[in-house]
C-alpha positions as CSV (number, residue, x, y, z in Angstrom):
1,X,4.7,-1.6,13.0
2,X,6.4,1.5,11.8
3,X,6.6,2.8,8.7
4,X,10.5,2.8,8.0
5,X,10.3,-0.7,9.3
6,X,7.8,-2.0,6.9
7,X,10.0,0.1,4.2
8,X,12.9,-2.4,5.4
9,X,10.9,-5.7,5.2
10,X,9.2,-4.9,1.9
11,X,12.6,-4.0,0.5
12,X,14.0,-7.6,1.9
13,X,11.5,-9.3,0.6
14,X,12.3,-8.4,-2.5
15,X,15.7,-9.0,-2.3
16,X,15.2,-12.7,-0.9
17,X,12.7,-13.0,-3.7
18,X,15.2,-12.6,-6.2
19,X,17.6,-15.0,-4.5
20,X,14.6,-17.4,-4.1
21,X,15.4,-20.5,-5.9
22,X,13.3,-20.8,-8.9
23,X,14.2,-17.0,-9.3
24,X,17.6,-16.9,-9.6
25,X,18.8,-19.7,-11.3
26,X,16.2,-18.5,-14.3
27,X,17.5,-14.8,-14.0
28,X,20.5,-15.6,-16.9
29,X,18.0,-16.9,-19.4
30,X,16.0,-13.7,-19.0
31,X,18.8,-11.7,-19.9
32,X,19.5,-13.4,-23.0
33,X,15.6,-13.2,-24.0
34,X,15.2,-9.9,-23.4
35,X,18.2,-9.0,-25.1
36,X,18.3,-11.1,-28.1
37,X,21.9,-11.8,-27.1
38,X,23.3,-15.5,-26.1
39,X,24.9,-16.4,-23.2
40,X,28.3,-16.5,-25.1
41,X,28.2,-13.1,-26.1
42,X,27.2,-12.1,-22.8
43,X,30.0,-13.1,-21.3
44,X,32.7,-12.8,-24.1
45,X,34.7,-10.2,-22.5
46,X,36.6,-9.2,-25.6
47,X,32.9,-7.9,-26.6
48,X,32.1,-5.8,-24.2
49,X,31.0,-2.7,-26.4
50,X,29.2,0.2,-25.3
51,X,26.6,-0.2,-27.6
52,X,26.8,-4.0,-26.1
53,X,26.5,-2.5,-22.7
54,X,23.8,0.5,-23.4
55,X,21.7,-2.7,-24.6
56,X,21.8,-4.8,-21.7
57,X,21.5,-1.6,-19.6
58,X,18.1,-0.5,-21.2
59,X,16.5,-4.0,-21.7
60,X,17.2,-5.2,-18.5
61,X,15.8,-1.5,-17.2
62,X,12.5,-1.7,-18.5
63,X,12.0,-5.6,-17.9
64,X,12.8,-4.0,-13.8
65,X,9.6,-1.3,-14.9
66,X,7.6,-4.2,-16.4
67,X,7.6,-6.5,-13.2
68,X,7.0,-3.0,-10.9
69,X,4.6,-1.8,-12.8
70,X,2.7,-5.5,-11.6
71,X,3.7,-5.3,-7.9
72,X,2.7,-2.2,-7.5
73,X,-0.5,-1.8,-8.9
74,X,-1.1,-5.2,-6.8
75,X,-0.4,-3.3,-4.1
76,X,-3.1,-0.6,-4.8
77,X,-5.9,-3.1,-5.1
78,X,-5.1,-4.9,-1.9
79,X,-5.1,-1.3,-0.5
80,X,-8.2,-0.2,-2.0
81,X,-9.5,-4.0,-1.2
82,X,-8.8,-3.5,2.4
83,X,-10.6,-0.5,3.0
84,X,-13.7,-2.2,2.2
85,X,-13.4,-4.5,5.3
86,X,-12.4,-1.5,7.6
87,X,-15.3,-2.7,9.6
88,X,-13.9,-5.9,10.0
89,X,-10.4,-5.1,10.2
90,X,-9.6,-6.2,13.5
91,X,-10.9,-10.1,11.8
92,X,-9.0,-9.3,9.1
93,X,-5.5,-8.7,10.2
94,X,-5.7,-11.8,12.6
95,X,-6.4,-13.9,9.4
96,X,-3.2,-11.8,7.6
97,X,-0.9,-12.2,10.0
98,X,-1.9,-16.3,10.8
99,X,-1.8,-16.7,7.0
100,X,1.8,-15.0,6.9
101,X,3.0,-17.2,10.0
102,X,1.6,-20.3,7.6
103,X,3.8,-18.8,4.6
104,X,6.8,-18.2,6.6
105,X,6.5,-22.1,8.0
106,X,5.9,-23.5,4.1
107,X,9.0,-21.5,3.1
108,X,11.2,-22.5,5.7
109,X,10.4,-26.2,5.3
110,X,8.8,-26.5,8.8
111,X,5.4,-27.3,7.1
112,X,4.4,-28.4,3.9
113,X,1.3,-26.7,2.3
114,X,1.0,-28.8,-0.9
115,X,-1.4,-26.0,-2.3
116,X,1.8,-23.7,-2.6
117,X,3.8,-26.0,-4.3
118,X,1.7,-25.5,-7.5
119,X,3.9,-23.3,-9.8
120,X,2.0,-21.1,-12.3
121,X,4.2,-19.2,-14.7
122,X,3.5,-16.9,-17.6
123,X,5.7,-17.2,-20.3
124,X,5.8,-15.4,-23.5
125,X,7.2,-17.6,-26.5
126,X,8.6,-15.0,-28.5
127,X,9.7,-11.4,-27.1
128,X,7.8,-8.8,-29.0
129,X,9.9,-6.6,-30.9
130,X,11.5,-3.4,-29.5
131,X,11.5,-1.6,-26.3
132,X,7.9,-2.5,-25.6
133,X,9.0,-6.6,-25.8
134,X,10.7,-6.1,-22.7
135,X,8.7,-4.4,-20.7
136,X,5.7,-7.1,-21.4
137,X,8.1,-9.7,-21.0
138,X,9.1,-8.1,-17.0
139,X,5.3,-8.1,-16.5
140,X,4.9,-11.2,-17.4
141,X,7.2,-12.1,-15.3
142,X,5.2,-9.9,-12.4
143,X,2.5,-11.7,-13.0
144,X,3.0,-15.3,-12.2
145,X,5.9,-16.6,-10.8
146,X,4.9,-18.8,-7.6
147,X,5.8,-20.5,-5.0
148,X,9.0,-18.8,-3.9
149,X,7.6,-15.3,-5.2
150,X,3.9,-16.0,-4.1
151,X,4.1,-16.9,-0.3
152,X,6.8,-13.5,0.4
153,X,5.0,-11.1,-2.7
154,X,1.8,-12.3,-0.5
155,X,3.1,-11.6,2.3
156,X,4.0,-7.7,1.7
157,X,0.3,-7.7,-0.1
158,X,-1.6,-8.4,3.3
159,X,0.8,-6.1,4.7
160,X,-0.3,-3.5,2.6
161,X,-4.0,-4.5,2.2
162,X,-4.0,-3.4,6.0
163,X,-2.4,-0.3,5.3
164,X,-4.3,3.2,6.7
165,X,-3.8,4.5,3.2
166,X,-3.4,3.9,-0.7
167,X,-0.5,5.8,-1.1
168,X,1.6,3.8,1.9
169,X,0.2,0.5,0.4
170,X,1.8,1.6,-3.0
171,X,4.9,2.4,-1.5
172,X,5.7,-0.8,0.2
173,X,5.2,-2.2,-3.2
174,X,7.5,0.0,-4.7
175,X,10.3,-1.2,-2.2
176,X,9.4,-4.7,-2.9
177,X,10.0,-4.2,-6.6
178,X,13.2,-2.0,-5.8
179,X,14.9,-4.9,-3.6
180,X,13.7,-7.4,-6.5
181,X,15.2,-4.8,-9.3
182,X,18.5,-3.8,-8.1
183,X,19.9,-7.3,-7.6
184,X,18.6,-8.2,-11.0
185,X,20.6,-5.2,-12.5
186,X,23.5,-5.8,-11.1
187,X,23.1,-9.2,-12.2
188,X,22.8,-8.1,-16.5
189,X,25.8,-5.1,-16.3
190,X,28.1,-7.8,-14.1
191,X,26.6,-11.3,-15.9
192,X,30.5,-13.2,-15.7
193,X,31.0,-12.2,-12.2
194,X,27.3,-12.9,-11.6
195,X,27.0,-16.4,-13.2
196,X,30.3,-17.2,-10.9
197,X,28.5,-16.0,-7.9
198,X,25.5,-18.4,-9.0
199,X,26.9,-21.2,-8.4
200,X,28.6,-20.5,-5.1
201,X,25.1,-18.9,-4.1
202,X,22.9,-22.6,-5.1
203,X,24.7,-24.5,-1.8
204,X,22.6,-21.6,0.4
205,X,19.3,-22.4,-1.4
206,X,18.1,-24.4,1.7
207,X,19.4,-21.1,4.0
208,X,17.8,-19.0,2.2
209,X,14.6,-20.5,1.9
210,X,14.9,-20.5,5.9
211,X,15.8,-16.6,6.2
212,X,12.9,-15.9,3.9
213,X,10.3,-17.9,6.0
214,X,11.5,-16.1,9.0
215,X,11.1,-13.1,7.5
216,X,7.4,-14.1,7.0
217,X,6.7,-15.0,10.1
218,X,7.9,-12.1,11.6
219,X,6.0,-10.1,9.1
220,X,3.1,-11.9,10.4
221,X,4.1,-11.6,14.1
222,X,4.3,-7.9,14.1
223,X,0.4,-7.6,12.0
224,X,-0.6,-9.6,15.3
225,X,1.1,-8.2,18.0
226,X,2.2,-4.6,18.0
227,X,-1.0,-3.2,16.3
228,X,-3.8,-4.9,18.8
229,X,-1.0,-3.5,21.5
230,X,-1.2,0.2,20.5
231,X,-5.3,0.2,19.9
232,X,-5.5,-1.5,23.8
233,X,-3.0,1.3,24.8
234,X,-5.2,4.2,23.7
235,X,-7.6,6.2,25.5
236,X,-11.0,5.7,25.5
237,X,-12.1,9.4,24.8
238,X,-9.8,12.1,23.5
239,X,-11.4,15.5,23.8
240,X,-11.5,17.4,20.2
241,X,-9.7,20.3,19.5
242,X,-11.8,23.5,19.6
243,X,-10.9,25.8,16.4
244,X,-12.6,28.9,14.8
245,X,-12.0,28.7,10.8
246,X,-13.6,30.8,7.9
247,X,-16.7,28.7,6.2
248,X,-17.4,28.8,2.6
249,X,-20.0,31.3,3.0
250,X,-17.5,33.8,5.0
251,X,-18.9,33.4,8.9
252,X,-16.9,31.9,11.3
253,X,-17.2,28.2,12.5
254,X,-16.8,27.2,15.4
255,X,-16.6,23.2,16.5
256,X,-17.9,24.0,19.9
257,X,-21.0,25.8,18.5
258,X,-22.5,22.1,17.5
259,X,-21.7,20.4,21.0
260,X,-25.0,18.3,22.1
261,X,-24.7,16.9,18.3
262,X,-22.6,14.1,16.8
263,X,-19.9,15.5,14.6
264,X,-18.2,14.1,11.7
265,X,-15.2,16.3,10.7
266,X,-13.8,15.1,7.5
267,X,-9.8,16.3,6.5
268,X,-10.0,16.5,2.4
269,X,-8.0,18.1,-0.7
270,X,-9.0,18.4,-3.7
271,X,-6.6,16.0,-5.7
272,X,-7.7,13.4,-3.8
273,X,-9.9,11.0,-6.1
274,X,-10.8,8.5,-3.1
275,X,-11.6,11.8,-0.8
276,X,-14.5,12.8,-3.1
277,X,-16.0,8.9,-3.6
278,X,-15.9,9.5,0.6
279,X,-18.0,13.1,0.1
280,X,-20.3,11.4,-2.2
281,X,-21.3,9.1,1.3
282,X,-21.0,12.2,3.4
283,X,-23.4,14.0,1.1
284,X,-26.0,11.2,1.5
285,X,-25.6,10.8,5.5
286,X,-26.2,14.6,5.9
287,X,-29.5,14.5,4.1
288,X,-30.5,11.3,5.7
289,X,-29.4,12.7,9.4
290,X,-29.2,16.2,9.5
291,X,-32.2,16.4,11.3
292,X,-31.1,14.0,14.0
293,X,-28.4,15.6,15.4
294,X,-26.0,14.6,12.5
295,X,-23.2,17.5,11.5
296,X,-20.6,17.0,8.8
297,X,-17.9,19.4,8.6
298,X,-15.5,19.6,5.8
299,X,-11.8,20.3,6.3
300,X,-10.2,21.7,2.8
301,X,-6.6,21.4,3.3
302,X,-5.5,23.0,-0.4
303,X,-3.3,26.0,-0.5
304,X,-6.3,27.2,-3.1
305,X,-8.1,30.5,-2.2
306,X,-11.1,30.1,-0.8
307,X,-13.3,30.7,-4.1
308,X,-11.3,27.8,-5.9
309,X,-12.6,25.7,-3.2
310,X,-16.3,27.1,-3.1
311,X,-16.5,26.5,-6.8
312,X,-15.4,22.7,-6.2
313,X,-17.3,22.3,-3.3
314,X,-20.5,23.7,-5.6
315,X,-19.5,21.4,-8.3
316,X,-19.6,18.3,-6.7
317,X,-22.3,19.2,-4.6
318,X,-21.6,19.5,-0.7
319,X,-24.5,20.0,0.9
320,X,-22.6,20.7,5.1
321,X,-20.5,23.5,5.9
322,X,-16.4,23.4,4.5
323,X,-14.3,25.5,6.4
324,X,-10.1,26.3,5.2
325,X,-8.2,24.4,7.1
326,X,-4.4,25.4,8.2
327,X,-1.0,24.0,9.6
328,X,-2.4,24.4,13.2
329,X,-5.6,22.7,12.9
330,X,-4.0,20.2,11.8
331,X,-1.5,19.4,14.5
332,X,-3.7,19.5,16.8
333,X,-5.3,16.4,15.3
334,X,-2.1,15.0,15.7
335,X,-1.0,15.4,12.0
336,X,-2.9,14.9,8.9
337,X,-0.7,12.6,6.7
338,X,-3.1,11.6,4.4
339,X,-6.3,12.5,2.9
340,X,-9.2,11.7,3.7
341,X,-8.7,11.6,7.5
342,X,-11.9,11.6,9.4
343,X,-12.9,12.1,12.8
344,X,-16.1,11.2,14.5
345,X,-17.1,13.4,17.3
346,X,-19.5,12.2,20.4
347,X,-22.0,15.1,22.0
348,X,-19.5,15.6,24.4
349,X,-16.8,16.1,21.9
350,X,-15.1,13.5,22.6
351,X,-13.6,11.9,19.6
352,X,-14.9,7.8,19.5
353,X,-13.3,7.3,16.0
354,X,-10.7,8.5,13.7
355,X,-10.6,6.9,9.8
356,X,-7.7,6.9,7.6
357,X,-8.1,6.7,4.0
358,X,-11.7,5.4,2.5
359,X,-14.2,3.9,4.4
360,X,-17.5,2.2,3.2
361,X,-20.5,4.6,4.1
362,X,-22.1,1.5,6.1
363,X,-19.4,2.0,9.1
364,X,-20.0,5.6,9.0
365,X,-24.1,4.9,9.6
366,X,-23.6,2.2,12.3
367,X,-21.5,4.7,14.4
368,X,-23.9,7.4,13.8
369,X,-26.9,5.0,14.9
370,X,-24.6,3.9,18.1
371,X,-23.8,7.4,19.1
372,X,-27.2,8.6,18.5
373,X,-29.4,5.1,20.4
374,X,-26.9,5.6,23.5
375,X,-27.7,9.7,23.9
């Protein structure tokens, strides 16, 4: 699945969240909580004040930051999560996207799961006073509001758990929230209109509720389908490209001076937190391998001088050879998005496996022991 098109389904998602219906019908009751203001006033139109307005405005705003602030650290840890089953990943996006077909099926009505019709909510009694109150009050509200939430929230969270990356897994959560917020907004600065629209909306409940679970199970379609398509579709063996960079030390390295050896060639920067917990593995495999025909090479891809780098390297500890990597290098490893981005590299230098984002050091070691048995 492409990226802009998981962009559009998270941002759906959130949308038919919102118009879910034990969502919507609530949304006019957080408005008055988090403002302190009843219905009445809300809708008086002969007290419509600015200062009235500027209120509703900045509660309703950082109830919207309370709920995103949830969603989207959710989606980091189901990142983060899924990286540790990278080994098992082709297991683990069957189960997703059968679990996601199962949620799309519950939510249009086409099958019952009774253990999603349990409906856990976490309410707060009393808002805490000032801006804080609403903020805890919009996580709150992040934090528990299942079924019609759950199954499509869940949904986007597998979708992101098998995400290459923490930063892509973040921003599908961030779209979520956004389709979730804006309707919400518009909702507390247009509350008579929206109150009107309400009730007109409550006869579609039951169409709704169908859109959203085919919207899941096309979710869970495209986990299944396109992905196992593309990794059939690519070539075996894909020949590394050749390049001669500066190393740390200030001598040339060249990949094609360690061919006979198995090669891992590592893309890193250093404001990458998750690309040093990956050196820390690295620095362990060299010494464990190095004399078996293991060679780790380490692509910095900072605009830092060289020295900055050295210093860093030396700080950490990097015990294999870090070379300065550059624009071209890059394409020709078909474009480095994110970091870390790792390569293995057979004998032959062929490349048998590229990695994107942390990997647990154990996949690392049975590729090595593969590449290294079958020479």
């Amino acid at each position: 699945m492409t990226d802009i098109l998981q962009v559009f389904i998270a941002f759906g998602a959130g949308v038919l969240s919102f118009f879910s219906p034990c969502v919507l019908p609530l949304i006019p009751g957080y408005i008055c909580f988090i403002t302190g203001l009843h219905l009445e006033e809300l809708t008086a139109s002969s007290d419509r004040t600015f200062a009235k307005r500027r209120l509703i405005l900045t509660e309703a705003v950082l109830f919207i930051l309370g709920f995103s602030i949830i969603f989207v650290a959710l989606g980091a840890s189901a990142t983060l999560l899924g990286s540790y089953f990278v080994a098992h990943k082709g297991l683990i996006r069957i189960t997703g996207g059968i679990i996601i077909i199962l949620f799309g099926l519950h939510v249009s009505g086409l099958l019952k799961i009774k253990f999603l019709e349990y409906e856990k909510k976490v309410h707060l009694r009393s808002k805490p006073v000032s801006w804080l109150g609403s903020l805890l009050v919009g996580m709150a509200f992040g934090f528990g509001w299942t079924p019609c939430v759950g199954p499509i929230l869940g949904a986007i969270l597998m979708l992101a758990a098998t995400s290459d990356a923490l930063a892509k897994g973040i921003m599908l959560l961030c779209f979520y929230s956004l389709g979730l917020a804006l309707p919400f907004l518009l909702v507390a600065v247009g509350i008579n209109r929206a109150l009107n629209l309400f009730a007109k909306i409550k006869r579609y409940f039951k169409l709704i509720s169908v859109v959203s679970g085919i919207l899941l199970i096309i979710v869970g379609i495209t986990i299944l389908i396109p992905r196992a398509s593309a990794e059939q579709a690519k070539p075996s063996k894909e020949v590394a490209s050749d390049f001669a960079l500066p190393g740390l030390d200030g001598q040339t390295l060249r990949l094609s001076d360690f061919k006979g050896k198995i090669v891992i060639l590592d893309f890193w920067s250093i404001s990458c937190p998750v690309c040093r917990r990956a050196i820390a593995n690295f620095v362990k495999l060299y010494d464990k391998y190095k004399d078996k025909g293991l060679v780790i090479i380490g692509v910095n891809l900072d605009r830092a001088d060289i020295d900055a780098v050295k210093r860093l390297s030396q700080s950490i500890g990097i015990n294999y050879p870090v070379v300065k990597g550059d624009y071209a290098l890059t394409q020709s490893y078909g474009g480095i998005r994110y970091t870390p981005t790792t390569f293995i590299i057979d004998k032959e230098m062929n490349i048998v496996k590229k990695f994107i984002g942390y990997t647990p050091v154990e996949v690392f070691e049975s590729q090595i022991n593969e590449l290294l048995l079958g020479s």
